[in-house]
C-alpha positions, 0 to 999 in steps of 0.5 A: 815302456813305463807301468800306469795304474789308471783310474777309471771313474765310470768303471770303478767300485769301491773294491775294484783293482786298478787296471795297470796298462804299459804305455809311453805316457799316462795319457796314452795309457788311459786312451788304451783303457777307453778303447779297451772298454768302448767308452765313446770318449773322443779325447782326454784333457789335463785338468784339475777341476772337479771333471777328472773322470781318469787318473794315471799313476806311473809306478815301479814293481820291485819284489812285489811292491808297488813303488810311486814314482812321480806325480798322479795326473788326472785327466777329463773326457772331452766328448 
């Protein structure tokens, strides 16, 4: 299992901490969020558009730092 920090465009304000969810994927990280919160989204997309409502960052903790690791993937709701 890897360690996402995810991005939530509904849920987020300014200070909120990232919610970090353990998954196989980004996407099925963020689709734990969804149902988590109850959003009536029926699946996410890949996009690069100005829809991303979600965003899985995958990172490593060591000694208490948080280390990137790969590219940030943003997602869009399909209803």
């Amino acid at each position: 299992m890897k360690t996402y920090q995810i991005f939530d465009g509904y849920h987020t304000a300014l200070l909120d901490e990232f919610p970090i969810i353990e998954a196989k994927t980004g996407k099925e990280a963020i689709l734990k969020l969804i149902k988590e919160r109850g959003y009536k989204i029926k699946s996410i997309k890949r996009s690069a558009l100005n829809d991303v409502k979600f965003s899985a960052t995958h990172f490593i903790e060591d000694n208490g730092c948080k280390y990137k690791q790969g590219n940030t993937v943003w997602y869009a709701p399909t209803f």
